[in-house]
C-alpha positions in Angstrom: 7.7 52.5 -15.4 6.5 55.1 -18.1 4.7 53.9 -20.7 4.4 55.6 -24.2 1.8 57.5 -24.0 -0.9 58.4 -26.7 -2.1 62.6 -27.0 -5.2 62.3 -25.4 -6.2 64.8 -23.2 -6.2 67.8 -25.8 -8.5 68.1 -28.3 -6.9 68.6 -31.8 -6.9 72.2 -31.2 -4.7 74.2 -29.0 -6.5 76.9 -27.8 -7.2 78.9 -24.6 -8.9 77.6 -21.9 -11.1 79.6 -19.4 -10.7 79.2 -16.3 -13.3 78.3 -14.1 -13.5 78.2 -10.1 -14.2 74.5 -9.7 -15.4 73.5 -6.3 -14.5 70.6 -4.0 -16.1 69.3 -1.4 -15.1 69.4 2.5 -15.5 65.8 4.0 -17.7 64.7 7.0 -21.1 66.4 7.9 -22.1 69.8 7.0 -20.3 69.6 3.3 -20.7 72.2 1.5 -19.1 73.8 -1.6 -16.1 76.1 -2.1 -15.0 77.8 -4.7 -11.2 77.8 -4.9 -9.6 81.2 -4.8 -7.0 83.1 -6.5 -7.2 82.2 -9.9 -5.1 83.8 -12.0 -6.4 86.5 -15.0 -7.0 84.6 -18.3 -4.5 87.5 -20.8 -5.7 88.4 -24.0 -4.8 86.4 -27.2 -4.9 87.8 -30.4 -3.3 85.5 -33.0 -5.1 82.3 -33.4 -2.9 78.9 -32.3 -1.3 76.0 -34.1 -3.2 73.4 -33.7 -1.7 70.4 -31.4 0.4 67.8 -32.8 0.3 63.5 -32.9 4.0 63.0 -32.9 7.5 64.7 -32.5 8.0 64.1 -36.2 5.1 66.7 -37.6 7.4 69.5 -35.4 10.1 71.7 -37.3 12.9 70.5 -35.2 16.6 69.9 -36.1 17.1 66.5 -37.0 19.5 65.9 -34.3 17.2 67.2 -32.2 14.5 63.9 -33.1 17.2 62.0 -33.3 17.9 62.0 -29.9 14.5 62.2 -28.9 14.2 58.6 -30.3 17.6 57.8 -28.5 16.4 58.2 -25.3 13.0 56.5 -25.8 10.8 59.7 -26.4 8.6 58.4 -28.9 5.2 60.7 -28.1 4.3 63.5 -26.9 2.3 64.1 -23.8 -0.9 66.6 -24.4 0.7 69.6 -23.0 3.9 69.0 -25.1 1.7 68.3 -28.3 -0.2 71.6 -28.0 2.7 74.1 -27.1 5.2 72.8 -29.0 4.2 73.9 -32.2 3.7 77.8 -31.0 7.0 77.8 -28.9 9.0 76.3 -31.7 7.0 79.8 -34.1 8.2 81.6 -31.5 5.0 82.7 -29.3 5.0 83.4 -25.7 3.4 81.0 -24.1 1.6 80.4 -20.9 1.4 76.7 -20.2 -0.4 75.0 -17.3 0.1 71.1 -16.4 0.2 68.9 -13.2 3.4 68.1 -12.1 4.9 65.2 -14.3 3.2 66.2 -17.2 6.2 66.9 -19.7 6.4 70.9 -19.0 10.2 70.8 -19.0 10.6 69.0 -22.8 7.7 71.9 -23.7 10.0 74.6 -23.0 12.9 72.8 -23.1 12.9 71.7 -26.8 11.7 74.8 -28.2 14.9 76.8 -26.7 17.4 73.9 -27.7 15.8 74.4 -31.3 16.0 77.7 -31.4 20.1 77.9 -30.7 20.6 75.3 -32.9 23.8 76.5 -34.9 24.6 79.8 -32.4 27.2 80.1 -30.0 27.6 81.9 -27.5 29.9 84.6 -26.7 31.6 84.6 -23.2 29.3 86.1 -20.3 26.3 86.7 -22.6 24.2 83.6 -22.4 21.6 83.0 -25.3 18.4 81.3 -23.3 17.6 81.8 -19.4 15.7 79.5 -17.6 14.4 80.6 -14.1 13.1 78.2 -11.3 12.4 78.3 -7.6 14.8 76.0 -6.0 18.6 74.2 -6.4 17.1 70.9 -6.8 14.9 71.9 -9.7 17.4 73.6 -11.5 19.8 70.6 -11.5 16.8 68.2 -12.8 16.1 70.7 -15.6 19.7 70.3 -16.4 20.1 66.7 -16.5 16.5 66.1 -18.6 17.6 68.3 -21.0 21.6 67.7 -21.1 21.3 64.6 -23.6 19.4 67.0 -26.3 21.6 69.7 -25.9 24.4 67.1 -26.4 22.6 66.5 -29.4 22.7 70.1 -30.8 26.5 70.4 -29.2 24.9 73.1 -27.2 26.2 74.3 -23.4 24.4 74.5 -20.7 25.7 75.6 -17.1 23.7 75.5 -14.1 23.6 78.2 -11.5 22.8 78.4 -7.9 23.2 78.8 -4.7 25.4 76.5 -2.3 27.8 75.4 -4.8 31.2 77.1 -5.8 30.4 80.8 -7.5 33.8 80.5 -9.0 33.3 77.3 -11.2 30.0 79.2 -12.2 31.7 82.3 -12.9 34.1 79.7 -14.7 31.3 78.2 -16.9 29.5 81.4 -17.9 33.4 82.7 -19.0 34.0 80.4 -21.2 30.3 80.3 -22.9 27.1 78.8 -22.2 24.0 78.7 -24.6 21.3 78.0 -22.3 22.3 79.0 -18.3 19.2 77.6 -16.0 19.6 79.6 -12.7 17.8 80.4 -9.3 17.2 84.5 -9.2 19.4 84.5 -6.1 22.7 83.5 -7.4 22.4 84.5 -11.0 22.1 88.1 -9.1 25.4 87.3 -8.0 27.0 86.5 -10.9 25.7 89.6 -12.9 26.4 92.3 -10.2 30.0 90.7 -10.2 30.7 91.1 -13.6 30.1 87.2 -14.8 27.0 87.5 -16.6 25.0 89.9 -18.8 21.6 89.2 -19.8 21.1 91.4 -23.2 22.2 88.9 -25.8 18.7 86.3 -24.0 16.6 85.5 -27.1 14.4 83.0 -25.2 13.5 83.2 -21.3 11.5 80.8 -19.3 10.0 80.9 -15.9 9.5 77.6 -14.6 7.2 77.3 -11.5 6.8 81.2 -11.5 3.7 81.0 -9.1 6.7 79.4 -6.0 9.3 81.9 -7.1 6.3 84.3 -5.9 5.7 82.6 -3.2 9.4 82.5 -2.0 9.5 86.3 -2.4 11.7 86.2 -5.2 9.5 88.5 -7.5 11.2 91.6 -7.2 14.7 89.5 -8.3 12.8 87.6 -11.3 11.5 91.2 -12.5 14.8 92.9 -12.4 16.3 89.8 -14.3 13.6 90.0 -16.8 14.1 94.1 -17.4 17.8 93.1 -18.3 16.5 90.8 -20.7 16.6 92.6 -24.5 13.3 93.5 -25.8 11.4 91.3 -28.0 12.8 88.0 -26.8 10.7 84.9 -26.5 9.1 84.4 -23.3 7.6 80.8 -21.9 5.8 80.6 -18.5 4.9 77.4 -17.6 3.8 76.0 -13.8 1.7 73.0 -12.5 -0.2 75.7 -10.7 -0.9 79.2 -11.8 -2.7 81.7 -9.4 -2.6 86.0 -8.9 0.7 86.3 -8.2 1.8 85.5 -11.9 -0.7 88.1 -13.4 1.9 90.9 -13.1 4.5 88.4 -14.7 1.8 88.0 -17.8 0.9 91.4 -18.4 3.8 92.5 -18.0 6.4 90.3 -19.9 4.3 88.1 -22.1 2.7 89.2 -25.6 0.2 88.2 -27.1 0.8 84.7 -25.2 -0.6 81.2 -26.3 -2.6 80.1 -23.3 -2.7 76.2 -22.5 -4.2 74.0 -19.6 -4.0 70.7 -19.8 -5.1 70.5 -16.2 -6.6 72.9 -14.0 -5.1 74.7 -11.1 -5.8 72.0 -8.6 -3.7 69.8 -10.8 -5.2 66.5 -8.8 -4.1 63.5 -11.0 -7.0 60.5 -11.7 -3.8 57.9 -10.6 -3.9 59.5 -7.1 -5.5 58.2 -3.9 -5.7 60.3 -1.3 -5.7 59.3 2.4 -6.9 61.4 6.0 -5.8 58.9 8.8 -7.0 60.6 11.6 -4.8 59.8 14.5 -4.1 60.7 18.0 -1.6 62.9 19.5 0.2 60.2 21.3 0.1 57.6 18.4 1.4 60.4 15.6 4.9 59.2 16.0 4.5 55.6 15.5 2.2 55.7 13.0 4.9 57.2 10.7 7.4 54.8 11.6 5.3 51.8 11.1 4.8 53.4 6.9 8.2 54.1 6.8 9.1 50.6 7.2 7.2 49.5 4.7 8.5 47.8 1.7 9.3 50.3 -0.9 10.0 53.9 -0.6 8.4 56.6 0.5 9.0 60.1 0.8 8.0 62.2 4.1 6.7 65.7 4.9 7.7 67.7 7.5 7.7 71.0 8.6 10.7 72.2 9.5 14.2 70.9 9.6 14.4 70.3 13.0 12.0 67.7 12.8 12.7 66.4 9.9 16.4 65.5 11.0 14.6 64.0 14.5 12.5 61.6 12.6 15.4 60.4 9.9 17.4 59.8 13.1 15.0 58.2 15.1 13.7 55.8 11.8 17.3 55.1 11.6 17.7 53.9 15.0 14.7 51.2 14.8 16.3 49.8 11.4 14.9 52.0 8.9 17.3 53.1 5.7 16.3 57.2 5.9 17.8 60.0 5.2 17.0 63.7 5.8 16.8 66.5 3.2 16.2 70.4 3.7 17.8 73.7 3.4 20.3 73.5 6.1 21.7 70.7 4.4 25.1 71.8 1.9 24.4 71.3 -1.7 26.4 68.5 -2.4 24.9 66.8 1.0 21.5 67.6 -0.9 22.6 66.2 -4.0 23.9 62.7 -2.2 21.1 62.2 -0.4 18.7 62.7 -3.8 21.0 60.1 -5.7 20.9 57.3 -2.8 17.6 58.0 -2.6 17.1 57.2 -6.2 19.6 54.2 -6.9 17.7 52.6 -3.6 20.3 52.9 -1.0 17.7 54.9 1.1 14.2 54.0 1.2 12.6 56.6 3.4 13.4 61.0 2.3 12.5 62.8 4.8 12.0 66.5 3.8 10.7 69.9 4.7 8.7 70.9 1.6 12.4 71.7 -0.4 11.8 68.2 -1.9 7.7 69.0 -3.0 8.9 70.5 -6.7 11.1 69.5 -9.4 11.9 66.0 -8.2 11.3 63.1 -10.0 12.2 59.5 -8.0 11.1 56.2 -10.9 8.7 53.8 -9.3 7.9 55.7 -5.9 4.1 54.9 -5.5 3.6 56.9 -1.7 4.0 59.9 -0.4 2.9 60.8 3.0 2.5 64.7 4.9 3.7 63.8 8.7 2.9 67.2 9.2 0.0 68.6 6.8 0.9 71.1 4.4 0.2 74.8 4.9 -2.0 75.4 1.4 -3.4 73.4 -1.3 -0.8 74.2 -3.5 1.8 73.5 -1.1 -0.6 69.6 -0.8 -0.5 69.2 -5.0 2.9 69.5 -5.2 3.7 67.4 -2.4 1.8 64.9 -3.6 2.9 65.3 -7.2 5.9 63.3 -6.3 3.8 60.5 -7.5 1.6 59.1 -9.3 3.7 60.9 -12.4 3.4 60.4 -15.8 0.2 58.1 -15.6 1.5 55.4 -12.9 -0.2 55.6 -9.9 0.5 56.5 -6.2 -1.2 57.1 -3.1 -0.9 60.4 -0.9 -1.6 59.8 2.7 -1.6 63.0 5.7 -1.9 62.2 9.2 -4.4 64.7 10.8 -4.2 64.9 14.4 -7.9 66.1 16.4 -7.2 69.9 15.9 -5.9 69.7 12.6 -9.4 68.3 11.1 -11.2 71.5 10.0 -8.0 72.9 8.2 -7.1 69.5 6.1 -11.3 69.5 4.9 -10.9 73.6 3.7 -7.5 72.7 2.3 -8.5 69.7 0.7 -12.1 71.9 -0.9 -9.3 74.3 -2.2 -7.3 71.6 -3.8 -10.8 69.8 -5.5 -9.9 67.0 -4.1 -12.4 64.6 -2.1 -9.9 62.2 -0.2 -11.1 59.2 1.8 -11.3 59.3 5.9 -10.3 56.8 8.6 -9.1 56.7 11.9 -6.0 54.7 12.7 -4.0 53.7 15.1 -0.5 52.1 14.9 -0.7 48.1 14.2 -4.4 48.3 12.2 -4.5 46.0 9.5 -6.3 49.2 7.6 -2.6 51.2 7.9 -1.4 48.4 6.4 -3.7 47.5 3.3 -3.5 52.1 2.5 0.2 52.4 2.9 2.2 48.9 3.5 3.1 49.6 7.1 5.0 47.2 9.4 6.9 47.0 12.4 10.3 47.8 11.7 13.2 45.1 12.2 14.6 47.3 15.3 17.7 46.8 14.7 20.1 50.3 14.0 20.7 51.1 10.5 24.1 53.5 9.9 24.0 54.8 6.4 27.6 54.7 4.3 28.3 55.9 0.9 28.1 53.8 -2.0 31.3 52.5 -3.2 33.0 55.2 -5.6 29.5 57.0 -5.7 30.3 57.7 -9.2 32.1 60.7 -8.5 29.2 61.7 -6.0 27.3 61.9 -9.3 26.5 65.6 -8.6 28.2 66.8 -11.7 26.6 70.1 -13.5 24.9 71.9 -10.4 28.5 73.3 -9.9 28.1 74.9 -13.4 29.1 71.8 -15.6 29.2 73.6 -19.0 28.6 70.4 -21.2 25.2 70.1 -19.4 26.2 66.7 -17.6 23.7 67.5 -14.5 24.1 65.1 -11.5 23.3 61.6 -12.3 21.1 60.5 -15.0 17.9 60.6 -13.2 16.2 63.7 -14.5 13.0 63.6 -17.1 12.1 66.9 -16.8 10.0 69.2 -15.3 8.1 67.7 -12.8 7.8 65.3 -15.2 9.1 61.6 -15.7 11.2 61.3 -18.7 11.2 61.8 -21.5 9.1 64.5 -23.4 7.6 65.4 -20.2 9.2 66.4 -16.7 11.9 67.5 -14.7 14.4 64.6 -13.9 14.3 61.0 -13.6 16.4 58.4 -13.5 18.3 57.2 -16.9 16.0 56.1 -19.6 15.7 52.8 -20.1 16.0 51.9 -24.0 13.3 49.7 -23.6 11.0 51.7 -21.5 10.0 54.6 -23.8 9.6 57.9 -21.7 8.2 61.3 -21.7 8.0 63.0 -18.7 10.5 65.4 -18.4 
């Protein structure tokens, strides 16, 4: 359902923005203000911007490059795209700051592409790195930008954990441009022998601020040391806090700083829901939403319960399937793809699935359990109401869980609307579509020929294939602005990846 999308949202000029602690409000009596902590350090800029651009055509990119922009419906740019492009493509560092499904992965993306155009590789010496957090991000990054590396008959090879080392070790052997890797495996692969670092002209760290989170700084700084000197660096995240300040002063100079939203990231499309609930009524309340029409992804904790509820949901006649890290990567993989063409209605995830994926038309998403931080909420949530459609996000709050959800929700600047429920209300109905569900067992089986389980590239698919077509980009929809969506329709311009 992406639209094309004017520029708005950035004023002509691309310049640094200051950030400043906003303050949301807690809900219910006794409100009071809060200022949300952590921000991270505005760095230095010396060298005055380029000014943002209207369209894709005013950039100095290869003509291939536009070409296929225009192939796969990409016709403008979205505001955070419009402002950094023109500095990445110069070759600044930049630092770039945008809600999920905002275009970050065609900001970084297409600046690297550009930037190979012509060069080729040499075996186990990769020209561009780009980091991320998580398996699942790095395949979407693949597939949104596989067609426009196609385009430029550049190679890309996916590395990470879960899938075959070997075909990895394969892909980086016989030459990749661009290799877009979690820290863990691409660790691996250099202490074997398979990959050196030195020849890296560009680098990006995608969602740096979750790789810190994971504990996977000390890996992304040794990576980066290996790096040679006076490469290109490109930091972008939909939230930016402290723990990236060491990765900005000490890897980025003289960086182009951009925020097209700040570090709450709440979108204006979003609703957001508190149904109190009991205890005892928890459980069905979640399987009356999951049997809504329409999908709908669900929150859990830990893997445990998520594979409880997809069992139980399955067992009253609801199409669900269960994703998290004790899952194998091609299980992971299959379950995102039937989740996508429709064949399952209801994900149920820990928070594996809160970054870097991008389902077309999914308008709900709903915390079972409540998420641990604000951050943790935004990027749950962000798996909706991407690239200017809308979407509701709806946690169930039991009793003791009240106090915590209004402090998380003042952290996140977000001022949600309150109600109590109980299963069967006609008000759980009108917020997410809940109904009783048909009753009748549901037993999941593949998809005839499941087009090769469409998991392609996350193996280390040299050409860039990625796993299905459903990848905009970074957290983004498709085309100029996210991570990885579903194939572009021809007739639907995008730009979200």
């Amino acid at each position: 359902m992406n639209r094309t999308r004017r520029t708005g949202g950035s004023s002509g000029r691309f310049r640094a923005h200051s950030p400043r602690p906003a303050t949301g409000r807690r809900s219910g009596p006794g409100a009071r203000s809060t200022a949300r902590p952590q921000e991270f350090t505005l760095p230095v800029t010396l060298t005055e911007p380029l000014p943002a651009v209207g369209t894709f055509a005013e950039l100095d990119m290869p003509d291939h490059l536009l070409a296929a922009l225009d192939a796969e419906g990409v016709t403008v740019p979205f505001p955070i795209q419009a402002a950094t492009l023109p500095n990445a493509l110069a070759g600044r560092d930049v630092l770039g700051r945008g809600r999920t499904g905002s275009g970050k992965t065609l900001a970084f993306g297409l600046p690297v592409l550009a930037r190979l155009n012509g060069q080729r590789a040499q075996p186990r010496q990769p020209l561009a790195l780009v980091l991320v957090p998580t398996r699942e991000l790095a395949q979407q990054v693949t597939d949104a930008l596989a067609p426009y590396a196609r385009a430029l008959r550049l190679r890309l090879t996916t590395v990470v954990g879960g899938m075959s080392i070997g075909r990895q070790a394969s892909a980086l052997r016989g030459g990749a441009e661009v290799v877009i890797a979690t820290p863990g495996r691409l660790k691996d692969l250099i202490e074997r022998g398979d990959c050196r670092l030195d020849q890296v002209a560009v680098t990006v760290l995608d969602e740096a601020d979750q790789m810190a989170d994971m504990g996977f700084m000390p890996q992304v700084t040794a990576l980066l040391d290996q790096v040679g000197p006076g490469g290109q660096r490109l930091l972008f995240s939909a939230t930016l806090d402290r723990n990236i300040d060491l990765l900005v002063r000490r890897y980025l100079h003289d960086p182009v700083v951009h925020s097209v939203d700040p570090s709450a990231g709440a979108v204006s499309t979003m609703e957001h829901h508190l149904l109190h609930v009991h205890d005892a009524d928890k459980h069905a309340t979640a399987t009356e939403i999951a049997a809504r029409d329409g999908r709908v992804i669900m929150f859990l904790d830990t893997k445990h319960a998520v594979d409880r509820l997809a069992k139980h949901l399955l067992s009253v006649g609801v199409r669900a399937s269960a994703l998290h890290g004790g899952k194998s990567q091609p299980q992971r993989n299959r379950t995102l793809a039937h989740f996508k063409d429709g064949h399952v209605t209801v994900l149920v995830a820990t928070n594996v699935a809160a970054r870097g994926i991008h389902v077309d038309d999914l308008d709900l998403v709903v915390n079972v359990d409540p998420p641990g931080d604000h951050k943790d909420y935004l990027h749950r949530g962000g798996r909706t109401a991407r690239a200017g459609e809308s979407g509701t996000v709806v946690t169930l709050v039991l009793p003791h869980q009240r106090r915590a959800m209004d402090r998380l929700m003042a952290d996140a600047g977000i001022t949600p609307r309150s109600v109590r429920i109980r299963p069967g209300e006609s008000e759980l109905q009108r917020i997410t579509g809940a109904q009783t569900p048909s009753g009748v067992p549901v037993t999941l089986t593949s998809p005839v020929a499941e087009q090769s389980e469409r998991t392609g590239s996350a193996g280390g698919g040299r050409r860039g294939r990625g796993t299905g077509r459903g990848g905009s980009g970074r957290g983004a929809p498709r085309g100029a602005g996210g991570r990885t969506t579903a194939r572009t329709r021809r007739s639907t311009p995008r730009n979200n990846p």
